[in-house]
C-alpha positions in Angstrom: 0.0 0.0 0.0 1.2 3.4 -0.6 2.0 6.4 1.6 0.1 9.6 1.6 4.1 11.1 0.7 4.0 8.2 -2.2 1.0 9.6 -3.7 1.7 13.2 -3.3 4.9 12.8 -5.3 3.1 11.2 -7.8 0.9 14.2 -8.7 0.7 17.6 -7.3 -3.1 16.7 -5.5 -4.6 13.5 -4.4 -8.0 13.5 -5.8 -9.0 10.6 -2.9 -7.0 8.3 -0.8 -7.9 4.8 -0.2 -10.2 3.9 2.2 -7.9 2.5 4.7 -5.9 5.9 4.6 -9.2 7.9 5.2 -9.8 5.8 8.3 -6.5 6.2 9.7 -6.6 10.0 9.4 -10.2 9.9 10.9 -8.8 7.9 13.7 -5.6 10.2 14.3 -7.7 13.4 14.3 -10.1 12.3 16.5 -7.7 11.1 18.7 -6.0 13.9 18.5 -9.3 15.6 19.8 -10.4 13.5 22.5 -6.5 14.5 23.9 -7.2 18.2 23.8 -6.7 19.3 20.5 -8.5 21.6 18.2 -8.7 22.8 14.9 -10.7 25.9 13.5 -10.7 26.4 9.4 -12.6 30.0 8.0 -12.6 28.9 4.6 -13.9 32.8 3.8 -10.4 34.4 4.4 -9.3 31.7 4.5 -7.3 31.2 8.0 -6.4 27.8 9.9 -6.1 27.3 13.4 -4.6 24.2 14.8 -4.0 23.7 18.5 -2.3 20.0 19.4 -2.8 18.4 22.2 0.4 19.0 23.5 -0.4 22.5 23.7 1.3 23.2 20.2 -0.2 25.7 18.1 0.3 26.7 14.5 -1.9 29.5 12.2 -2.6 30.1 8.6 -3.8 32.9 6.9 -4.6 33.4 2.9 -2.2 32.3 1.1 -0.4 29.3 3.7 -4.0 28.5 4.8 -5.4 27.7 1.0 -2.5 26.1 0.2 -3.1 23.3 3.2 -6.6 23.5 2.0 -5.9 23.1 -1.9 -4.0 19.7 -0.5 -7.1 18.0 0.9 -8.4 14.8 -0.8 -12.0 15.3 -1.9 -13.3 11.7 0.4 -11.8 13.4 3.8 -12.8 16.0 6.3 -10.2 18.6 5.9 -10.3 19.3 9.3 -9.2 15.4 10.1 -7.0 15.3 7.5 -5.1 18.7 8.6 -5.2 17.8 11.8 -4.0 14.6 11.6 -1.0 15.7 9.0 -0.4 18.2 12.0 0.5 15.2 14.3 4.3 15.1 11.9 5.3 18.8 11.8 
């Protein structure tokens, strides 16, 4: 099976991920939830806020935050899978 990194070198968007992937990300955002952390997207300005569970935090604005936003398959949340990719920065 391939990696989420696998499939973004193969093309510039993933369109979907497999359905094991999307479960995994579901998993590691709501786990990531139940632990204390959040994530807030404005999809108007657009601005991201992330807040981990370990009490890191990270914020997007315009360009940054519809970058992240441009990157999310079309079969996932983009607040699980943004908050799950969080978990590795």
């Amino acid at each position: 099976m391939k990696t989420y990194n696998q499939f973004l070198s193969e093309s510039k968007r993933v369109k979907s991920l497999p359905s094991s992937m999307v479960r995994d990300y579901k998993k590691r955002a709501s786990s990531e939830i139940k632990g204390g952390g959040s994530i807030d997207i404005n999809s108007r300005i657009p601005t991201i806020s992330i807040t981990m569970s370990n009490g890191e935090k990270y914020f997007f604005q315009e360009h940054e935050a519809q970058k992240l936003l441009d990157e999310v398959p079309d079969n996932i949340d983009p607040e699980d899978f943004i908050l799950a990719q969080a978990q590795n920065w």
